[in-house]
C-alpha positions as CSV (number, residue, x, y, z in Angstrom):
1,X,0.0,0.0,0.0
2,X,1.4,3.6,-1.3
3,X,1.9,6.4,1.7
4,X,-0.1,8.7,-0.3
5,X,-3.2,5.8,-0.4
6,X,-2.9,6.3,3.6
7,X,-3.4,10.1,4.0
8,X,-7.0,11.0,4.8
9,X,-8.0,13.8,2.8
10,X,-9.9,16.7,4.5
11,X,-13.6,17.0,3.1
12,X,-16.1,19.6,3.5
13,X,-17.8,16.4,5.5
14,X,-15.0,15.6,7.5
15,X,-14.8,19.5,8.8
16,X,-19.0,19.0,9.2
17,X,-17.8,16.3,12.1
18,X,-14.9,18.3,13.3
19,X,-17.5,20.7,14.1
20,X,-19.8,18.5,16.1
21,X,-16.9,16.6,17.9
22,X,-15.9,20.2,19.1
23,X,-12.4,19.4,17.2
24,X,-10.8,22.8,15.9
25,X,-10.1,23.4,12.7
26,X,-7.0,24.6,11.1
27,X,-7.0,27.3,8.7
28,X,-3.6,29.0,6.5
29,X,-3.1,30.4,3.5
30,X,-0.5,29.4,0.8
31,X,-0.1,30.7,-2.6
32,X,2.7,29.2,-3.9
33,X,3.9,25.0,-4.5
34,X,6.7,25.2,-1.9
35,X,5.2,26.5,1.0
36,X,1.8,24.6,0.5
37,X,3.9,21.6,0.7
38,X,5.4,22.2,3.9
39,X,1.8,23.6,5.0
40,X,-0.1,20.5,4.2
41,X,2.6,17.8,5.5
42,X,2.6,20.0,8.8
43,X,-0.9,18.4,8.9
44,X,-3.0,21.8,8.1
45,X,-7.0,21.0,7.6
46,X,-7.8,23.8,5.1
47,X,-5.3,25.9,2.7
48,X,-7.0,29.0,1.3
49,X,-5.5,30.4,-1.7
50,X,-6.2,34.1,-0.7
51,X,-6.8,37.0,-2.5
52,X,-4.5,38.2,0.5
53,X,-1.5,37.3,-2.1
54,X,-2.6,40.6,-3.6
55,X,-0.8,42.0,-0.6
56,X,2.1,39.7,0.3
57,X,2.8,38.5,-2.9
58,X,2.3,41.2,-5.4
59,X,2.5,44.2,-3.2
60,X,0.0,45.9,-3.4
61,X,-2.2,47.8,-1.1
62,X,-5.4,46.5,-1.0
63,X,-6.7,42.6,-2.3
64,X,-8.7,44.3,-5.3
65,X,-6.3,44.4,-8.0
66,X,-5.6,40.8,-8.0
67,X,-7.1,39.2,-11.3
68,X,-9.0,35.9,-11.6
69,X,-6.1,34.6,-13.8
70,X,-3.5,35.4,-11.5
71,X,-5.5,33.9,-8.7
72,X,-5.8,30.6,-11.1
73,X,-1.8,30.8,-11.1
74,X,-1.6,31.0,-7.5
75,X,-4.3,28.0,-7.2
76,X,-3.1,26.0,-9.4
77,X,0.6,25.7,-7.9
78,X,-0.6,25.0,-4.6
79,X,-3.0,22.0,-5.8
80,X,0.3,20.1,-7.0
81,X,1.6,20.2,-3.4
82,X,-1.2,18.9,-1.6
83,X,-2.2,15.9,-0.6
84,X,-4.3,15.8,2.2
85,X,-5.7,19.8,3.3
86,X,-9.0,21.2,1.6
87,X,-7.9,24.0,-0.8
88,X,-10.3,26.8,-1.0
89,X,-9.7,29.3,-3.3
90,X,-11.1,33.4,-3.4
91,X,-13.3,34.6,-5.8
92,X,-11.8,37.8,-6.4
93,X,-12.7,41.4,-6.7
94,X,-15.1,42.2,-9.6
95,X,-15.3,38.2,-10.5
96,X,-19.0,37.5,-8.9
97,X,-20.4,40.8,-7.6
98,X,-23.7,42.0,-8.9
99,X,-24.2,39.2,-11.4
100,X,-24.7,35.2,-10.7
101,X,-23.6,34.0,-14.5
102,X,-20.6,35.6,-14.3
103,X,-20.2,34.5,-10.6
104,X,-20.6,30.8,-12.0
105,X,-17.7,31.2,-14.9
106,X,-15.5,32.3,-12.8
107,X,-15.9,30.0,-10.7
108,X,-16.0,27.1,-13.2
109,X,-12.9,28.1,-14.3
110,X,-11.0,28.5,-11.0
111,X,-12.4,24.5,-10.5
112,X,-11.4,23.4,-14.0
113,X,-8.0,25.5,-14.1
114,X,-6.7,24.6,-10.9
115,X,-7.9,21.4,-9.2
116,X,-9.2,23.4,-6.1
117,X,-12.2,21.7,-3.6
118,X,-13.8,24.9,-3.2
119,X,-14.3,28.9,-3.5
120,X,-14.9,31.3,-1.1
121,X,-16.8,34.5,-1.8
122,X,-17.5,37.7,0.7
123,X,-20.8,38.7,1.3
124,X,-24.5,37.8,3.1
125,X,-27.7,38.3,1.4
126,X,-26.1,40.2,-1.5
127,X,-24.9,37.5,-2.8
128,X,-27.2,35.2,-2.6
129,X,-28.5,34.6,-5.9
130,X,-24.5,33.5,-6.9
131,X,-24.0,31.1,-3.9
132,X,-27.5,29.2,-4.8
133,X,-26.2,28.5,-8.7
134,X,-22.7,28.0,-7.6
135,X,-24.0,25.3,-5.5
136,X,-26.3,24.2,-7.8
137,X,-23.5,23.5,-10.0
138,X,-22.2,21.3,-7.3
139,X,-19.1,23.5,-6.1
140,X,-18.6,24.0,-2.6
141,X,-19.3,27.7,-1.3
142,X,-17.5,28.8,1.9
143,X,-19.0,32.5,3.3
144,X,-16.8,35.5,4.7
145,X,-18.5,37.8,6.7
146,X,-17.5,40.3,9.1
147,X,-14.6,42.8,7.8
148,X,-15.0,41.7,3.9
149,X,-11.2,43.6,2.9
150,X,-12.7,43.9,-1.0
151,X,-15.5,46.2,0.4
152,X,-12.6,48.5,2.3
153,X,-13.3,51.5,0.4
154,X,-17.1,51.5,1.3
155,X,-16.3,51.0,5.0
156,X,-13.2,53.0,4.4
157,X,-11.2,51.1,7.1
158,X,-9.7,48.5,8.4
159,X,-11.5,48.6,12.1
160,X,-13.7,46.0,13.5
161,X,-16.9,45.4,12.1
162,X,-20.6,44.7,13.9
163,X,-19.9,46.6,17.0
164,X,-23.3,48.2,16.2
165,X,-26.1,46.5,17.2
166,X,-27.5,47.0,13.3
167,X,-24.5,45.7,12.1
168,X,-24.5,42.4,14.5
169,X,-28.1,41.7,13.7
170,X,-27.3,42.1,9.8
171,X,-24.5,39.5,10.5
172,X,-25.7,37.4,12.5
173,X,-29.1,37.3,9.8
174,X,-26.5,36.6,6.9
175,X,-24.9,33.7,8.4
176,X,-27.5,32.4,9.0
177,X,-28.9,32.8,5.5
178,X,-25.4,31.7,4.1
179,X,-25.7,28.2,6.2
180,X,-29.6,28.0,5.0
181,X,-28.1,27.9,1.6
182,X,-25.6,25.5,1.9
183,X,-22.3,27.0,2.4
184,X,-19.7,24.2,4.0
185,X,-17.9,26.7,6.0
186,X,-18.4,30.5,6.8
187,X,-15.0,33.1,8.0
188,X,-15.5,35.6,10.2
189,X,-12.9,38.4,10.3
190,X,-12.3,41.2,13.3
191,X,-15.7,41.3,14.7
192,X,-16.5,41.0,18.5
193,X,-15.2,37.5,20.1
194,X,-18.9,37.0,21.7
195,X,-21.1,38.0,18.8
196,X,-18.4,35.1,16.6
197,X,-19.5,32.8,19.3
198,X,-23.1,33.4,19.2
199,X,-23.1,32.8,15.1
200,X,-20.8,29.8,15.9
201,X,-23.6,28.8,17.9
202,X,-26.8,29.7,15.8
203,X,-25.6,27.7,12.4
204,X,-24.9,24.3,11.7
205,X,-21.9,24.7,9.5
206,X,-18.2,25.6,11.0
207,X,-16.9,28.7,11.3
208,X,-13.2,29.8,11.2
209,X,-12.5,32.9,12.6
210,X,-9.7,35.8,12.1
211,X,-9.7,38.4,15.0
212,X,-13.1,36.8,16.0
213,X,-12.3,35.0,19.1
214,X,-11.7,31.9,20.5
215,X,-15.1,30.9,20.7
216,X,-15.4,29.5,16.8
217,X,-14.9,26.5,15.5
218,X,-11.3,27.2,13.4
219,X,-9.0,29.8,13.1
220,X,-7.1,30.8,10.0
221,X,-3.9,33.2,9.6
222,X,-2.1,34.3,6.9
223,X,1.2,32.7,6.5
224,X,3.5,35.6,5.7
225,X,2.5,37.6,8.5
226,X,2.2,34.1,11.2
227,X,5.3,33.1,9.8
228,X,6.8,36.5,10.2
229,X,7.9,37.2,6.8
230,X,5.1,40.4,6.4
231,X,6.7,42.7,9.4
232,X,5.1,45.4,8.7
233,X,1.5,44.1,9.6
234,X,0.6,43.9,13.3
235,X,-2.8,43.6,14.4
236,X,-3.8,42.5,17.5
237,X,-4.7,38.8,16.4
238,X,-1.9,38.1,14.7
239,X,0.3,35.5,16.3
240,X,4.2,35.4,14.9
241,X,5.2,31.7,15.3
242,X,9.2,32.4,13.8
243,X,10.5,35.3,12.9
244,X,11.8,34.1,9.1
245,X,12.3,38.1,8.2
246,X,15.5,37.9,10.0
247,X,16.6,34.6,9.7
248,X,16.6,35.3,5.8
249,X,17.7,38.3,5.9
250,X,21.3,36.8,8.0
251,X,21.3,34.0,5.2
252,X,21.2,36.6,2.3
253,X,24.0,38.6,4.1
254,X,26.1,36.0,4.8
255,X,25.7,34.7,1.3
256,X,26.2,38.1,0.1
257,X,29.6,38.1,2.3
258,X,31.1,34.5,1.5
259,X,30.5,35.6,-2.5
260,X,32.9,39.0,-1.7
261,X,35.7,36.8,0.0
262,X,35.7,34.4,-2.5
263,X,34.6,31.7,0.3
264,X,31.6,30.9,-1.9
265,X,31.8,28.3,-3.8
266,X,34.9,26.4,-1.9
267,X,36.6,23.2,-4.1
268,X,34.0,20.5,-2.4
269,X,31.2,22.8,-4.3
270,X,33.4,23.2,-7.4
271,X,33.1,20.3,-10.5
272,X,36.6,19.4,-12.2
């Protein structure tokens, strides 16, 4: 019997149970075939190809200029690594809003194009119409509520959201519409740890928080900034498990330095 006939692959089911055993899931992104493969042999249930690699791996500012294409790139090389996580992969900016046909290509093509298990999509009731025939065309829909970063310039910041009891109710209502649907899985991103734990509570499907408490079902981080790569992002629910900013950094340099001295490469490194 092959080792890779032994893994386990994580399935939307499987993270149904996790749920109801009151197992935690484990959430990271990856956007790239290297670091998914370390990220899914670490044992990690659910790598989401983020539109976050607008930021950390393109540079730029917000997640909107990212492109479905470049997304499919992203996707597509972390699907070769991985064996045994869930891969979800973003819908991005302008790729589903305000029309469910479009929503549907977009999404067939990430599925064909890239091998993923499912795509997530911001949004409550808005989106409705898009998650129903995305489902209906048997593709797995996980929700994001809560701060939804491709909305930033209409909430024009980056603060916690649904402090206001409005806000909480609208939430709270749109999870629950998003788990009447049949989304597998719904993030929640910087809102207030007990109303997280009161939707965690009020649907049937797991949630996965980010700055939402420990009262969820998951969490999920990105891996440049958990990893420590990304210094200049700090907010308060980030966790830095290494600090790989500096310890690449002292590699580069000391690279850089056995290069000048001529120490680099030495005769055992040399082919004659």
């Amino acid at each position: 019997m092959s080792v890779h006939s032994e893994i386990k692959k994580v399935t939307t089911h499987k993270l149904l149970e996790m749920k109801h055993k009151g197992e935690k899931i484990s959430m990271l992104t990856a956007y790239d075939y290297s670091l998914a493969k370390i990220v899914d042999e670490a044992g990690i249930d659910i790598i989401l190809v983020g539109d976050s690699a607008s930021n950390v791996m393109a540079g730029y500012e917000t997640t909107l200029p990212i492109t479905l294409d470049q997304m499919i790139y992203h996707a597509a090389s972390v699907v070769r690594a991985v064996k045994r996580a869930l891969v979800v992969v973003d819908l991005p900016f302008g790729s589903y809003q305000g029309n469910s046909k479009e929503a549907l290509q977009s999404t067939i093509r990430i599925m064909k194009e890239t091998g993923g298990h499912a795509i997530k999509m911001e949004g409550g009731a808005e989106i409705g119409e898009s998650i129903t025939r995305i489902l209906s065309a048997g593709v797995p829909v996980m929700g994001h509520l809560g701060l939804t970063p491709q909305s930033i310039y209409k909430f024009g910041t980056y603060n916690v959201r649904a402090k206001e009891e409005a806000e909480a109710k609208k939430l709270l209502e749109d999870a629950m519409l998003l788990d009447k649907l049949g989304c597998f899985a719904l993030v929640l991103e910087k809102i207030p740890a007990m109303l997280a734990k009161q939707v965690a509570e009020s649907v049937s499907i797991p949630v996965i928080g980010i700055g939402a408490g420990p009262y969820v079902d998951g969490q999920v981080l990105v891996l440049h900034d958990m990893l420590g790569i990304n210094k200049d992002f700090s907010p308060r629910f980030l966790r830095r498990y290494a600090d790989l900013n500096s310890i690449i950094h002292q590699a580069v340099e000391k690279y850089i330095e056995d290069v000048k001295n001529k120490d680099f490469p030495n005769e055992k490194e040399s082919y004659f």
